[in-house]
TISETOR-14099 format. One record per residue (C-alpha): x, y, z; residue number from 1. Coordinates in pm, 1 decimal. Example, Ala and Ser with C-alpha at 12.3 -4.5 7.8 and 13.67 -1.06 7.14 Angstrom:
xx, yy, zz, num
1230.0, -450.0, 780.0, 1
1367.0, -106.0, 714.0, 2
END
This chain:
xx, yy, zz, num
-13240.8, 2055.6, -4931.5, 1
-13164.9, 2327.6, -5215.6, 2
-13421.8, 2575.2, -5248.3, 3
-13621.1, 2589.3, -5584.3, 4
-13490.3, 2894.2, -5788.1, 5
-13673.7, 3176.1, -5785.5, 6
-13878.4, 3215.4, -6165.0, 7
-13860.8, 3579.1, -6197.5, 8
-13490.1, 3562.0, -6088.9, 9
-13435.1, 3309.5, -6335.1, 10
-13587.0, 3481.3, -6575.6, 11
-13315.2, 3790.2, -6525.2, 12
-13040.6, 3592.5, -6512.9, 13
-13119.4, 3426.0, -6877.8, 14
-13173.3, 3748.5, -6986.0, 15
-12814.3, 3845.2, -6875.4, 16
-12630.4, 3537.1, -6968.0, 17
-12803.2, 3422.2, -7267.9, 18
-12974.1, 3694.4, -7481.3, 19
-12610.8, 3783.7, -7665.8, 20
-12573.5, 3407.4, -7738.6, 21
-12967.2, 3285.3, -7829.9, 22
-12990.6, 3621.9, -8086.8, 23
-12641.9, 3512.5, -8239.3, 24
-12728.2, 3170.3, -8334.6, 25
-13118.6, 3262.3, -8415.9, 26
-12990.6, 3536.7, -8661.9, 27
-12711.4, 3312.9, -8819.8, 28
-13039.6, 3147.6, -8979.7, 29
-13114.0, 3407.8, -9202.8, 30
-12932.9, 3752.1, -9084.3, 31
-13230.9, 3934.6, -8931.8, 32
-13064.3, 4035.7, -8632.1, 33
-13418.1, 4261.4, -8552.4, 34
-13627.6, 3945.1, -8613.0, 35
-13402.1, 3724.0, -8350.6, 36
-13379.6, 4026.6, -8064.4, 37
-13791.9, 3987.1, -8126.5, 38
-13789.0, 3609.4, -8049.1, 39
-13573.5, 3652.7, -7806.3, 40
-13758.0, 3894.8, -7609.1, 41
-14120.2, 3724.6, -7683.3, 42
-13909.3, 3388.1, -7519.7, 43
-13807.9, 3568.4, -7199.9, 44
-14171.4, 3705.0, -7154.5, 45
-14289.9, 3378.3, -7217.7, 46
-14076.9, 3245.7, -6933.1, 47
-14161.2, 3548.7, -6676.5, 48
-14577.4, 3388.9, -6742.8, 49
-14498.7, 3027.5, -6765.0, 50
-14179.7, 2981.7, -6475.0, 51
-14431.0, 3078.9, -6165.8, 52
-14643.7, 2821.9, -6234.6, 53
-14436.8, 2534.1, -6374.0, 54
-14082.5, 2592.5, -6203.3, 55
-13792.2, 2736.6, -6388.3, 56
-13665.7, 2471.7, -6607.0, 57
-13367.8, 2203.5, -6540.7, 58
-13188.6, 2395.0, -6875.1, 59
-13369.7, 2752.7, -6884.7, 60
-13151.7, 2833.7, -7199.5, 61
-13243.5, 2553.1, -7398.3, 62
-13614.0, 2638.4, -7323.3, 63
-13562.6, 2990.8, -7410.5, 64
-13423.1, 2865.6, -7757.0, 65
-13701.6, 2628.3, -7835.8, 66
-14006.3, 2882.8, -7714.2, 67
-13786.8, 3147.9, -7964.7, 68
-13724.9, 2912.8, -8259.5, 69
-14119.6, 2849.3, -8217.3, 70
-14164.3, 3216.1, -8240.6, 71
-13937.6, 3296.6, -8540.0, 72
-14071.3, 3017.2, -8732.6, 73
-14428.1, 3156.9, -8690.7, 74
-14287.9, 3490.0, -8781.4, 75
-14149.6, 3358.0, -9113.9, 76
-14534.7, 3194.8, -9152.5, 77
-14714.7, 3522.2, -9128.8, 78
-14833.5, 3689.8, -9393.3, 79
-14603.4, 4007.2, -9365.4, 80
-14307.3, 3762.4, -9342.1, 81
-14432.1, 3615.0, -9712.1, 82
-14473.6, 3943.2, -9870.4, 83
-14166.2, 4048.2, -9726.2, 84
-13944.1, 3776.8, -9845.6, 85
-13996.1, 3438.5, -9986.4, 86
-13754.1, 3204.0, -9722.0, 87
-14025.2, 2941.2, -9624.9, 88
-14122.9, 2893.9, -10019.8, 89
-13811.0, 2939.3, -10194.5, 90
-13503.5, 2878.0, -9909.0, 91
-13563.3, 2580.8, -9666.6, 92
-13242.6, 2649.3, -9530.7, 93
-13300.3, 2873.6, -9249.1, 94
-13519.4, 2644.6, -9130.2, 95
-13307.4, 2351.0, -9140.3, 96
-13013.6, 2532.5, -8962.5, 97
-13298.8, 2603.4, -8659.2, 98
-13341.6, 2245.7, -8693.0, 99
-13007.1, 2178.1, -8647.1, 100
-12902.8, 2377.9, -8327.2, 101
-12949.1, 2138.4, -7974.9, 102
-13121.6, 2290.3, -7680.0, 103
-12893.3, 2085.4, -7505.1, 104
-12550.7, 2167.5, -7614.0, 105
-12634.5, 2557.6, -7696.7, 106
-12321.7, 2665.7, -7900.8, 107
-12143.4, 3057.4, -7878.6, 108
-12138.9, 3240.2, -8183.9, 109
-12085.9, 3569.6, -8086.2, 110
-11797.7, 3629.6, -8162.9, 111
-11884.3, 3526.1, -8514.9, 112
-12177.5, 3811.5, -8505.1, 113
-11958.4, 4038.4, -8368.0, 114
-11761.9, 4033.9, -8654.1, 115
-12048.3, 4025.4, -8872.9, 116
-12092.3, 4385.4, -8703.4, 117
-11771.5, 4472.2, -8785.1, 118
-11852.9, 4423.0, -9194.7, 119
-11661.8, 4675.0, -9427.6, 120
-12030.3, 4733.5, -9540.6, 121
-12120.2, 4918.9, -9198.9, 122
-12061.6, 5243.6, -9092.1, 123
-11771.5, 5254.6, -8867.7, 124
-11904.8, 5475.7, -8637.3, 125
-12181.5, 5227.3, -8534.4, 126
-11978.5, 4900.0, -8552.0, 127
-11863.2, 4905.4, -8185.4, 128
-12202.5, 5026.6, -8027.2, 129
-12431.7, 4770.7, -8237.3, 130
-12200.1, 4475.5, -8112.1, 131
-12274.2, 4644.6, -7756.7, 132
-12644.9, 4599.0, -7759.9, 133
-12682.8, 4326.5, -8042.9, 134
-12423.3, 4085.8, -7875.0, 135
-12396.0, 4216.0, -7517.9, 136
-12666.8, 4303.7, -7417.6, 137
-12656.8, 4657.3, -7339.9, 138
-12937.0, 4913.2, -7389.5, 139
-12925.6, 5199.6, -7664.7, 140
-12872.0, 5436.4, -7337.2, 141
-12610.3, 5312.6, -7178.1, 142
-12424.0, 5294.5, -7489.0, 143
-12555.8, 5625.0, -7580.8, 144
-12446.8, 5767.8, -7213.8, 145
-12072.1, 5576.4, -7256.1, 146
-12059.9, 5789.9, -7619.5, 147
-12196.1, 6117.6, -7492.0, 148
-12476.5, 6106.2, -7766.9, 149
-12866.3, 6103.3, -7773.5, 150
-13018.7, 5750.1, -7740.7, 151
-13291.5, 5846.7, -7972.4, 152
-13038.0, 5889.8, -8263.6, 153
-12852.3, 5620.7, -8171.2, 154
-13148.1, 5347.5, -8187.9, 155
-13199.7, 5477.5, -8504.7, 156
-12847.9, 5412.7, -8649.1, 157
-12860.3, 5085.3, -8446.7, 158
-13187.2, 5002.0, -8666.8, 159
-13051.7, 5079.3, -8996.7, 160
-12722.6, 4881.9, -8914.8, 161
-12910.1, 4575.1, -8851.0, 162
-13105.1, 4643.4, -9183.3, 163
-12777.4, 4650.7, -9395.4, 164
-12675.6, 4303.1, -9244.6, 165
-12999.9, 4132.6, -9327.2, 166
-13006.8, 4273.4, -9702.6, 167
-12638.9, 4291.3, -9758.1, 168
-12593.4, 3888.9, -9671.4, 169
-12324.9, 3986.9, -9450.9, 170
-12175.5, 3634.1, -9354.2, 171
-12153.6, 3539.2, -9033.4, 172
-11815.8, 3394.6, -9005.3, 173
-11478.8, 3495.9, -8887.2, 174
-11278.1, 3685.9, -9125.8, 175
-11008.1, 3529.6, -9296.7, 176
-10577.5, 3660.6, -9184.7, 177
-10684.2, 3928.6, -9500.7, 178
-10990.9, 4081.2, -9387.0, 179
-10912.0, 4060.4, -9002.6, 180
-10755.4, 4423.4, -8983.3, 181
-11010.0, 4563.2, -9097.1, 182
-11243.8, 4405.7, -8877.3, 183
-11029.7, 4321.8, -8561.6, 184
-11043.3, 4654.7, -8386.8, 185
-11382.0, 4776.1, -8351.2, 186
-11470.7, 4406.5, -8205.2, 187
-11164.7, 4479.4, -7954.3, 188
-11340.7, 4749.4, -7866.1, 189
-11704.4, 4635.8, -7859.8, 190
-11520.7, 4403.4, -7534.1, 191
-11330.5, 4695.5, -7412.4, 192
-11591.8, 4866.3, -7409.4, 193
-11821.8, 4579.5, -7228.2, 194
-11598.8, 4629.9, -6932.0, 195
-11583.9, 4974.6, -6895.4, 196
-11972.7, 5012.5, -6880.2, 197
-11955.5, 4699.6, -6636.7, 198
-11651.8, 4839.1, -6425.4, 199
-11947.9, 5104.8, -6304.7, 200
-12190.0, 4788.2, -6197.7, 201
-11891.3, 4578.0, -6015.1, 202
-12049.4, 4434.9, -5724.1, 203
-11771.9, 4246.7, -5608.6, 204
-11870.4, 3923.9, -5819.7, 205
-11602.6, 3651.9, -5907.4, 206
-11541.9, 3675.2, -6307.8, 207
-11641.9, 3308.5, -6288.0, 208
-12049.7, 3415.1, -6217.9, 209
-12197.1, 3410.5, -6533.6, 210
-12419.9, 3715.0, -6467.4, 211
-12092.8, 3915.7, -6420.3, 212
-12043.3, 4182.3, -6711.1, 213
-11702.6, 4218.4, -6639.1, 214
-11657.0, 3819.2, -6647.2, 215
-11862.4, 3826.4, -6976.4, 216
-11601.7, 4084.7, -7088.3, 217
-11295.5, 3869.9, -6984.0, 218
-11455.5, 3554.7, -7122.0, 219
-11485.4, 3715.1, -7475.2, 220
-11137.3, 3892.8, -7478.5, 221
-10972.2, 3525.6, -7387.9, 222
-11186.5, 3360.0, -7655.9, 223
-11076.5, 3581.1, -7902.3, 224
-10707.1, 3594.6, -7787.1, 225
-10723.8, 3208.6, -7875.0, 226
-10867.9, 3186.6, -8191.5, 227
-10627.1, 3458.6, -8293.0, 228
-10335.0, 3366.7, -8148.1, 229
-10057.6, 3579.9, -8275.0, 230
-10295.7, 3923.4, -8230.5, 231
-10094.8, 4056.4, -7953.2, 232
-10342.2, 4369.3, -7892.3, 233
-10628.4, 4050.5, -7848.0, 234
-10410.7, 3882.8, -7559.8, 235
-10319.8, 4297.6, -7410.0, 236
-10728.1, 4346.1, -7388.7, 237
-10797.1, 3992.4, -7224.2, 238
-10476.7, 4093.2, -6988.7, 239
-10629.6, 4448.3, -6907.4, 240
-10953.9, 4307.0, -6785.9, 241
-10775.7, 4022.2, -6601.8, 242
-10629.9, 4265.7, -6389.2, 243
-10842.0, 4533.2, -6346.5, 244
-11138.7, 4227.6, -6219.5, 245
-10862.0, 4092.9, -6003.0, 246
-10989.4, 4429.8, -5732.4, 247
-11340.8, 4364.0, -5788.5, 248
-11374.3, 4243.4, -5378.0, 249
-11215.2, 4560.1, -5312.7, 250
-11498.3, 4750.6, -5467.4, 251
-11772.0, 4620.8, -5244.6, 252
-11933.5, 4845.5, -5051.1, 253
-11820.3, 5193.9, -4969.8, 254
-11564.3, 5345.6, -5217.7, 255
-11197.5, 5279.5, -5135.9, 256
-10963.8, 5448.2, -5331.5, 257
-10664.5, 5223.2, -5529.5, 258
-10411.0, 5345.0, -5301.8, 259
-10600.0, 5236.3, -5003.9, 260
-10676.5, 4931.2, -5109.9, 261
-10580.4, 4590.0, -4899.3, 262
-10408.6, 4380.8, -5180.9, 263
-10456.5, 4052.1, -4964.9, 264
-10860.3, 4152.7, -5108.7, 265
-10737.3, 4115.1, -5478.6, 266
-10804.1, 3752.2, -5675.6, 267
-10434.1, 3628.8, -5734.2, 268
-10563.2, 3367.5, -5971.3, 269
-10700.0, 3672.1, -6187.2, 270
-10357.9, 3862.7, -6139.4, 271
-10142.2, 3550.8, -6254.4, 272
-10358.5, 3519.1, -6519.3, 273
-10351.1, 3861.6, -6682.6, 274
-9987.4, 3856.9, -6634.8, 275
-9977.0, 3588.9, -6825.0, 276
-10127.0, 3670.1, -7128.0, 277
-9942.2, 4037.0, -7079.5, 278
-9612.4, 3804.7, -7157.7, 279
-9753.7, 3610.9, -7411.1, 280
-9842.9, 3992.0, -7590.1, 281
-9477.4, 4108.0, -7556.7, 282
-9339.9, 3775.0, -7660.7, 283
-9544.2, 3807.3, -8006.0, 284
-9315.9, 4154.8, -8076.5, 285
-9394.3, 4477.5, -8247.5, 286
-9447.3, 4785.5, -8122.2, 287
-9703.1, 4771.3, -7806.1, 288
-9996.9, 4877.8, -7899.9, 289
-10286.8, 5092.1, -7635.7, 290
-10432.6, 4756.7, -7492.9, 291
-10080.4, 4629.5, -7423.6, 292
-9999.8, 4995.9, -7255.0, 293
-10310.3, 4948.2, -7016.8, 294
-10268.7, 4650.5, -6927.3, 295
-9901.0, 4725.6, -6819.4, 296
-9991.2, 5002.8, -6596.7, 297
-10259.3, 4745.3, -6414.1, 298
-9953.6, 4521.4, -6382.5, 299
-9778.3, 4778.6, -6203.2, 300
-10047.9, 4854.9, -5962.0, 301
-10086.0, 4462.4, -5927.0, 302
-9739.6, 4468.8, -5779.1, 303
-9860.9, 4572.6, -5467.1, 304
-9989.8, 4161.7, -5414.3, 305
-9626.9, 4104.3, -5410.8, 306
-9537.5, 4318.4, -5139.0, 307
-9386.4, 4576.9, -5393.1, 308
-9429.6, 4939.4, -5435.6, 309
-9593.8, 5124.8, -5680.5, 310
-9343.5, 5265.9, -5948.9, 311
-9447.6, 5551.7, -6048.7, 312
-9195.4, 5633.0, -6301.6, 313
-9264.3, 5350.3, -6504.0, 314
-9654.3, 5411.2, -6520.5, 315
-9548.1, 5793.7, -6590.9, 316
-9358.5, 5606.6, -6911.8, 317
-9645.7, 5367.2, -7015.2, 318
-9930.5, 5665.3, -6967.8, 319
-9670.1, 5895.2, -7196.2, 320
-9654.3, 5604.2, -7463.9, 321
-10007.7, 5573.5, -7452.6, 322
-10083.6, 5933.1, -7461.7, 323
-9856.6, 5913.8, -7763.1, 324
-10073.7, 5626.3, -7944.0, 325
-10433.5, 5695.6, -7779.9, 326
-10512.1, 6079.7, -7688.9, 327
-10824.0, 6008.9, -7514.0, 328
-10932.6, 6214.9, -7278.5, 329
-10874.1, 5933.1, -6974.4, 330
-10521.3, 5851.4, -7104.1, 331
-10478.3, 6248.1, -7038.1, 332
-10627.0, 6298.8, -6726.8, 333
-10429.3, 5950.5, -6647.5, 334
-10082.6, 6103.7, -6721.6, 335
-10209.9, 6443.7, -6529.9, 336
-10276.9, 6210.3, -6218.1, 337
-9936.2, 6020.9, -6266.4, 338
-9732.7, 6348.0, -6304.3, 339
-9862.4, 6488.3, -6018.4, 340
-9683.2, 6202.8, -5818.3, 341
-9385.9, 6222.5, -6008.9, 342
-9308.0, 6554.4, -6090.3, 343
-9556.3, 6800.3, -5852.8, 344
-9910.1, 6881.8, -5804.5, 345
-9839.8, 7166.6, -6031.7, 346
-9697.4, 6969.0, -6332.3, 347
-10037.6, 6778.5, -6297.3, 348
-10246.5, 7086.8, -6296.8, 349
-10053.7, 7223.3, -6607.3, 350
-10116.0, 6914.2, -6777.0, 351
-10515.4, 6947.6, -6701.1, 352
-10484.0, 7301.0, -6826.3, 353
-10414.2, 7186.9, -7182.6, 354
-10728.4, 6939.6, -7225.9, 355
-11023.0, 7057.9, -7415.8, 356
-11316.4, 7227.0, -7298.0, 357
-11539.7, 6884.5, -7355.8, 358
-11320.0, 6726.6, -7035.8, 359
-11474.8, 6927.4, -6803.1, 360
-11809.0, 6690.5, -6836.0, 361
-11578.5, 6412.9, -6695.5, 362
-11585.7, 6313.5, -6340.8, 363
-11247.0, 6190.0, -6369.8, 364
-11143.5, 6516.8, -6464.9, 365
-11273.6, 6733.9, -6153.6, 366
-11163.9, 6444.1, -5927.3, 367
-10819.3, 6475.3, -6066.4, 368
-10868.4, 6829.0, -6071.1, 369
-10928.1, 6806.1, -5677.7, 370
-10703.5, 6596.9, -5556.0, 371
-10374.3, 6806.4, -5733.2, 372
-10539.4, 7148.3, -5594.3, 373
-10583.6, 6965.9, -5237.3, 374
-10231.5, 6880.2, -5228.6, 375
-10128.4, 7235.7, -5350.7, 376
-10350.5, 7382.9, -5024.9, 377
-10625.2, 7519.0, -5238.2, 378
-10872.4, 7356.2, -5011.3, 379
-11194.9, 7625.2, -5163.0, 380
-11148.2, 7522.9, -5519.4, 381
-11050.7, 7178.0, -5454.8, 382
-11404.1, 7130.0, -5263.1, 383
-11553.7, 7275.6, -5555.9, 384
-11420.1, 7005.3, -5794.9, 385
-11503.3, 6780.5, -5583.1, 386
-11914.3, 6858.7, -5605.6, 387
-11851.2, 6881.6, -5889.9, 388
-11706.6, 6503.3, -5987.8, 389
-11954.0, 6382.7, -5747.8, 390
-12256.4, 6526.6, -5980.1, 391
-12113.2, 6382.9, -6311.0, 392
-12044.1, 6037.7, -6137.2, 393
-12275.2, 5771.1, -6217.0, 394
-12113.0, 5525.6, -5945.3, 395
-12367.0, 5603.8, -5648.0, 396
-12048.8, 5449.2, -5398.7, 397
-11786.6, 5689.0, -5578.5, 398
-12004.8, 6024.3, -5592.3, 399
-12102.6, 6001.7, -5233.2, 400
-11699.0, 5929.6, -5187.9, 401
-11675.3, 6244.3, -5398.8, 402
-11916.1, 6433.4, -5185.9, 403
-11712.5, 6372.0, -4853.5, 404
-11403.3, 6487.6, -4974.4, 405
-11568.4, 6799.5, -5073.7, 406
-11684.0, 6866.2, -4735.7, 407
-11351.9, 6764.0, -4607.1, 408
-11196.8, 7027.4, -4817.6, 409
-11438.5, 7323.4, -4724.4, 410
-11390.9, 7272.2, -4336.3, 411
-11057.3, 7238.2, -4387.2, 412
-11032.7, 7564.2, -4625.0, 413
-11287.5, 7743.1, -4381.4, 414
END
């Protein structure tokens, strides 16, 4: 006999899977993005009262959108929704288009807000982090923590952006072939950027679990790699994520370097399937672009499920093209890591030598850092990048990795 779910567990898992998608179509009513997030919210607290004593719901979803569609139509009733604007006299539209969405066959139009986000008419700067909380889910600080910048000032830009789309009109629709560049990459990176804050939560999920980030992530970047089918960098991204979720098994548990890992752990459904879309990116021509670079060097290290090698000259090549095309800091310390394989600990260090003095509040920088001065015997300094990776980490699995290395390093440099 299957046990009855749990309410309050039911109640975070909607929250997870279906916020993004329940605030996307409530908002596509009028464009109040601020309004549906409110609904939303008052839904899920409505089900966290009413699921202990009633039992969560065959279709929780569908209940969540009929408790929220309640809610937004009383705010639209109230009197600061009249003086405010005049929808329920004048515009019986919104509330026919609430009419018209089933509980029972709950559509996705996030994608279409996403791009809504990504209007000419807002800031650029904020495009990519309001499409991480509005459609993904993601609080102001973790964005705020994934940008280096205050959360406080951040919620405030987030608030204004949502402002601009409900006064502006801003359609939500997907652009037409003209508008799409101007559009396309900041909603590339919204997903990108959904599975790097993930990557630090991996639990070892399968993508398919729909309270996986990281499968959320994949799910998005193959959706849009469909409906834009000759965007090569929209198959690269969807091929990136493939890949790097095809180790997620291997990251249960106590931290295990990539090197060490058992490739007979990785998903070769997930492998075969990024490597597919990788060949459907470089059949559509042009120059590769930084998605289609990343996802490359994952292909090499996926080689390894084949029984091959790791080549590290051709991931020194793809990290040197994408240095070339995308100087972030990771693509740097990337290349340092790579060149110390290739060409010397020392080439690696001289490479880290030349990054700015904002790298040093990257882990990935120290660990790098430690690893190229542990190979080069300087066991006292290396230990001390080590502590010192481990204290910027926020993986708790990876920092207390970090922390034994350190110690490693000062015994063996005692």
């Amino acid at each position: 006999m299957t046990p009855e779910p749990d309410p309050h567990q039911a109640a975070s898992h909607a929250a997870r899977a279906s916020f993004g998608r329940l605030v996307a179509l409530l908002a596509s009513a009028n464009r109040d993005i601020a309004e549906a997030e409110d609904a939303v919210a008052s839904a899920l607290e409505q089900a966290l009262i009413t699921w202990p004593g009633t039992g969560v719901p065959d279709n929780p979803e569908g209940w969540l959108l009929i408790v929220a569609r309640n809610r937004q139509r009383d705010m639209w009733k109230s009197a600061a929704r009249r003086t405010r604007a005049d929808l329920d006299q004048s515009d019986p539209s919104p509330r026919t288009r609430l009419e018209e969405i089933d509980p029972d066959a709950i559509g996705d139009r996030r994608l279409e807000l996403m791009f809504a986000c990504a209007h000419p008419a807002i800031d650029p700067t904020i495009r990519t982090p309001l499409m991480l909380q509005t459609v993904l889910g993601f609080t102001s600080a973790q964005i705020a923590i994934a940008y280096g910048a205050s959360p406080a000032a951040f919620t405030k830009r987030l608030v204004r952006a949502k402002r601009r789309i409900r006064d502006t009109g801003i359609p939500f629709t997907i652009p037409g072939r003209a508008d799409m560049p101007a559009r396309l990459n900041a909603v590339l990176e919204a997903v990108y950027g959904c599975y790097a804050i993930a990557w630090h939560d991996a639990d070892g999920r399968s993508h398919h679990e729909p309270d996986s980030m990281g499968g959320e992530a994949l799910h998005l970047a193959a959706t849009l790699a469909t409906l834009l089918d000759s965007e090569s960098e929209a198959w690269s991204l969807a091929a990136l994520i493939a890949l790097s979720l095809s180790r997620a098994r291997a990251r249960t548990g106590e931290f295990v370097p990539l090197d060490e890992h058992d490739p007979a752990t990785w998903d070769a459904e997930l492998i075969a399937e990024g490597e597919t879309y990788l060949r459907h990116a470089g059949q559509l021509g042009g120059p590769p672009g930084r998605f289609q670079l990343e996802a490359a060097m994952q292909a090499v290290h996926a080689a390894r499920a084949y029984g091959r090698v790791v080549d590290w000259d051709a991931l020194k090549n793809l990290a040197t093209a994408l240095v070339t095309i995308a100087p972030t800091a990771g693509a740097r310390i990337a290349l340092a890591a790579i060149t110390g394989r290739t060409s010397g600990p020392e080439a690696g260090l001289a490479l880290l030598d030349q990054l700015p003095p904002a790298t040093d509040r990257l882990s990935a920088y120290h660990a790098t850092r430690a690893e190229l001065l542990t190979r080069v015997g300087h066991s006292a300094e290396a230990s001390a990048a080590f502590r010192r990776a481990a204290a910027l980490e926020p993986d708790s699995a990876t920092a207390a990795y970090l922390r034994q290395r350190a110690e490693k390093s000062h015994v063996s440099g005692a």
